[in-house]
C-alpha positions as CSV (number, residue, x, y, z in Angstrom):
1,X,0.0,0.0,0.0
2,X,1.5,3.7,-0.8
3,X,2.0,5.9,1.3
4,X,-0.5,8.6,0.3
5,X,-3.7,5.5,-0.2
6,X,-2.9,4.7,3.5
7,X,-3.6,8.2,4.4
8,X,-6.7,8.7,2.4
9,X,-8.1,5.3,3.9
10,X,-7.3,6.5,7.3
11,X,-8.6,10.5,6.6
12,X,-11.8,8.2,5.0
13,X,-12.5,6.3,8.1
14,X,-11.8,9.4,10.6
15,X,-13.4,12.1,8.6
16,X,-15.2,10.3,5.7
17,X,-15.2,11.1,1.9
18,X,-14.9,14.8,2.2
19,X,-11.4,14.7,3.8
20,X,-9.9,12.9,0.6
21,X,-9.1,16.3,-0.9
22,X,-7.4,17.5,2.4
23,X,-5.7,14.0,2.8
24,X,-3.8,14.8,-0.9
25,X,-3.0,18.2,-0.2
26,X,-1.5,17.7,3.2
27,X,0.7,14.7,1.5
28,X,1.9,17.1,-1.2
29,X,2.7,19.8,1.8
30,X,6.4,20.4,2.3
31,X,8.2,21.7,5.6
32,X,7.3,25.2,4.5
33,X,3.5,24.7,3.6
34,X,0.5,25.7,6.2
35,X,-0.4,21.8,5.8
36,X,2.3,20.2,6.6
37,X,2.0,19.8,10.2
38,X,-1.6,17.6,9.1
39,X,0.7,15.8,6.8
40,X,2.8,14.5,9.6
41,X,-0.3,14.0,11.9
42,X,-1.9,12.1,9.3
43,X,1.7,9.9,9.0
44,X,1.1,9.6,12.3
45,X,-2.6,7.9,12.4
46,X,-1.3,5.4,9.9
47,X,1.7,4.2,11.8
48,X,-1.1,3.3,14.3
49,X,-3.2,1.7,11.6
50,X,-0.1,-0.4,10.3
51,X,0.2,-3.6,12.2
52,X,2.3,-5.9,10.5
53,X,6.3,-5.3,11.4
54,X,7.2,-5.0,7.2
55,X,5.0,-2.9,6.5
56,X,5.8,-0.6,9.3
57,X,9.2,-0.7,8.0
58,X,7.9,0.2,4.2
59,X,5.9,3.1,5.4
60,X,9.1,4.4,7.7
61,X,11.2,4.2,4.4
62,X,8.1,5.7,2.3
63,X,7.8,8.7,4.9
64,X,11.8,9.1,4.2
65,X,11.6,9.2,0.2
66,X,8.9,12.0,1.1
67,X,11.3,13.8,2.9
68,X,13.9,13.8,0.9
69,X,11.2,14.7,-2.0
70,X,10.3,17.6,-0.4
71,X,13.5,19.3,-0.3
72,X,14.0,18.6,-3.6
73,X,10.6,21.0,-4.1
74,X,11.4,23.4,-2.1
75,X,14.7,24.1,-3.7
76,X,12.9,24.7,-6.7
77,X,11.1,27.3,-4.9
78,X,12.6,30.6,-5.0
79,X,10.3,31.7,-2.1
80,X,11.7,29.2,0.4
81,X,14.4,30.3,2.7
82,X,17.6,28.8,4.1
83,X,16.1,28.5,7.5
84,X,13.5,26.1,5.8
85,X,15.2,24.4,4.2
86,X,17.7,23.6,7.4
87,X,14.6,22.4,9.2
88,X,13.6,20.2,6.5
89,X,17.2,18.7,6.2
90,X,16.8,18.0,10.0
91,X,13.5,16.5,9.7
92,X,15.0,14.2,6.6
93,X,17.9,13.2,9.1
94,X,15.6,12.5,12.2
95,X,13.3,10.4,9.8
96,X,16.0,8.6,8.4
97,X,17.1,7.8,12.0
98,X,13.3,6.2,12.9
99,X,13.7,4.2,9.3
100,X,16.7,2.7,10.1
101,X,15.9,2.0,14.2
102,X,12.9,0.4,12.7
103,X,14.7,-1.4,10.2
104,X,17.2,-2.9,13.0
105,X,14.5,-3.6,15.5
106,X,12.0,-5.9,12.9
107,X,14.8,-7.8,11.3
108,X,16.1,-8.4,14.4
109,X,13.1,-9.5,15.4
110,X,12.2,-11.7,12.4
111,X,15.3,-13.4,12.9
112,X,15.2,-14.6,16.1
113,X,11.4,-16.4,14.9
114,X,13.9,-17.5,11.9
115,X,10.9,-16.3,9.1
116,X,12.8,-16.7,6.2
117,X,9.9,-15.4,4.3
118,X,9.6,-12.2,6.6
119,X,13.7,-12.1,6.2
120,X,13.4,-12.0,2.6
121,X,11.3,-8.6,2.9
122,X,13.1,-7.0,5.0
123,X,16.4,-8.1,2.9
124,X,14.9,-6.0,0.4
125,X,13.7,-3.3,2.2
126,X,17.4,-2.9,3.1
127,X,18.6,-3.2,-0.2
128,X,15.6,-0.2,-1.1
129,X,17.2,1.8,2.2
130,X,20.7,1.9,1.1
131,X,19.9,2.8,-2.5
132,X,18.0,5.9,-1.0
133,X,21.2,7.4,1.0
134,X,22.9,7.8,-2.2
135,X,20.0,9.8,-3.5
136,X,19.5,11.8,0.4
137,X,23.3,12.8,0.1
138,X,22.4,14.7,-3.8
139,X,20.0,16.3,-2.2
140,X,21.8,17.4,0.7
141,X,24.7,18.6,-1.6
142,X,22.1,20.5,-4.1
143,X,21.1,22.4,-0.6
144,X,24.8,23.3,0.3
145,X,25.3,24.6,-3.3
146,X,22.4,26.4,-3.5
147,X,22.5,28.1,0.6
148,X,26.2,28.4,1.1
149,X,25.3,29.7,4.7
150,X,23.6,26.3,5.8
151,X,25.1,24.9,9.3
152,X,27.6,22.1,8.4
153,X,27.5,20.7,11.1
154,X,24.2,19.2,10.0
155,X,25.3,17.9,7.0
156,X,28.9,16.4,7.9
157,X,26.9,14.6,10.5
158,X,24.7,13.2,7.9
159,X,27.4,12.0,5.8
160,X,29.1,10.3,8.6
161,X,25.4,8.8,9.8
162,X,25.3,7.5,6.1
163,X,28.8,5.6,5.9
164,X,27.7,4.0,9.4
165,X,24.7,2.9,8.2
166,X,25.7,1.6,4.7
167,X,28.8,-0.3,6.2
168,X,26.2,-2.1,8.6
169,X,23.6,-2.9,6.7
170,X,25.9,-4.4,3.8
171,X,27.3,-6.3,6.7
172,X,23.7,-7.0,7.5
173,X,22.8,-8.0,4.4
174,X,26.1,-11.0,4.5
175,X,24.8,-12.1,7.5
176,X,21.3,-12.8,6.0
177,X,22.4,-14.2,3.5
178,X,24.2,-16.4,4.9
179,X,21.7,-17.4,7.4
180,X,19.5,-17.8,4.1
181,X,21.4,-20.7,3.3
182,X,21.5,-22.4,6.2
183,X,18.4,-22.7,7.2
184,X,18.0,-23.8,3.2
185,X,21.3,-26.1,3.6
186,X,19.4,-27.6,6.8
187,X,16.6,-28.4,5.3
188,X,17.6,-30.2,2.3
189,X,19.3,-32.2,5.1
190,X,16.4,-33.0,6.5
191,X,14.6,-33.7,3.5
192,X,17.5,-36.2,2.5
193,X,17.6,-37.9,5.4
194,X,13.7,-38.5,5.6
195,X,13.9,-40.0,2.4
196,X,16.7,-42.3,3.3
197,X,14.9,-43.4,6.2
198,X,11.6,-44.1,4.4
199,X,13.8,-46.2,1.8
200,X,15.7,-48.0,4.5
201,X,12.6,-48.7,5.9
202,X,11.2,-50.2,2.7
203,X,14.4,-52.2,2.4
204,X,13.7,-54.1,5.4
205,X,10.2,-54.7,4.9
206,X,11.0,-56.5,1.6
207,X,13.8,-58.8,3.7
């Protein structure tokens, strides 16, 4: 489910019909729009309505790509100013931060159950979250280019936040992976030695 449906269906079952068109404005709202505190409010009633631990993980990463989108719109703005478009870098980096705690804490979590289904997902939910820090550093970069005066503290911090976190989750990913084939490796095993019992079995009957 996208991002902006999940909103409309939970605008629609708070408000009914006539809050779709206030449900797609709000999700088109950047930092420096009236609406965009009901965007985030609205973000918020779905992370309530979203139960199952992927998806909570998709809709973290889908909040983040909105982020980062919305930076990119307000940069074509000539109306926005540098100290909104500093609070929207911070509110890309503290999102990025929930996506990736959120991330750690459901695969985590799916791998102790060992669901190599649920691992799967969340393999390429990672895979989806590391191709998006390459595209939130451009961004950043268009920023600096374009507001020489922003604080760099804010964005060295970034970059060194995004080297952590691709250097882990690669590592991550190897681990799966591995893990992956194993449990795979085991149950061929199992599967081979059930059939050499059943045929050892038959063996003897015949005798």
């Amino acid at each position: 489910m996208s991002k902006l449906l999940g909103i409309v269906l939970s605008v629609v079952l708070i408000a009914g019909v006539g809050g779709y068109f206030l449900a797609t404005k709000a999700n088109a709202a950047t930092p420096a729009d009236p609406l965009f505190s009901l965007d985030t409010t609205f973000e918020n009633v779905q992370r309530l309505l979203t139960l199952d631990d992927v998806a909570q993980v998709n809709l973290e990463q889908a909040i983040l790509e909105e982020r980062q989108e919305e930076i990119e719109t307000m940069l074509q703005n000539e109306e926005c100013t540098q100290e909104q478009i500093q609070e929207a870098m911070k509110l890309m980096t503290q999102q990025r931060t929930r996506a990736y705690e959120r991330l750690g804490e459901v695969a985590q979590k799916q791998e102790e159950k060992g669901n190599v289904k649920a691992a799967e997902a969340i393999s390429e939910a990672q895979s989806r979250y590391l191709e998006h820090l390459d595209t939130q550093l451009d961004t950043a970069q268009k920023a600096e280019a374009k507001f020489t005066g922003l604080d760099s503290a804010t964005t060295d911090g970034m970059r060194q936040e995004i080297e952590v976190e691709k250097n882990a989750l690669k590592n991550a990913g190897v681990d799966t992976q591995n893990q992956q084939q194993n449990q795979e490796q085991n149950t061929d095993n199992s599967n081979s030695d059930n059939g050499n019992g059943s045929s050892n079995g038959s063996t003897k009957g015949n005798n």
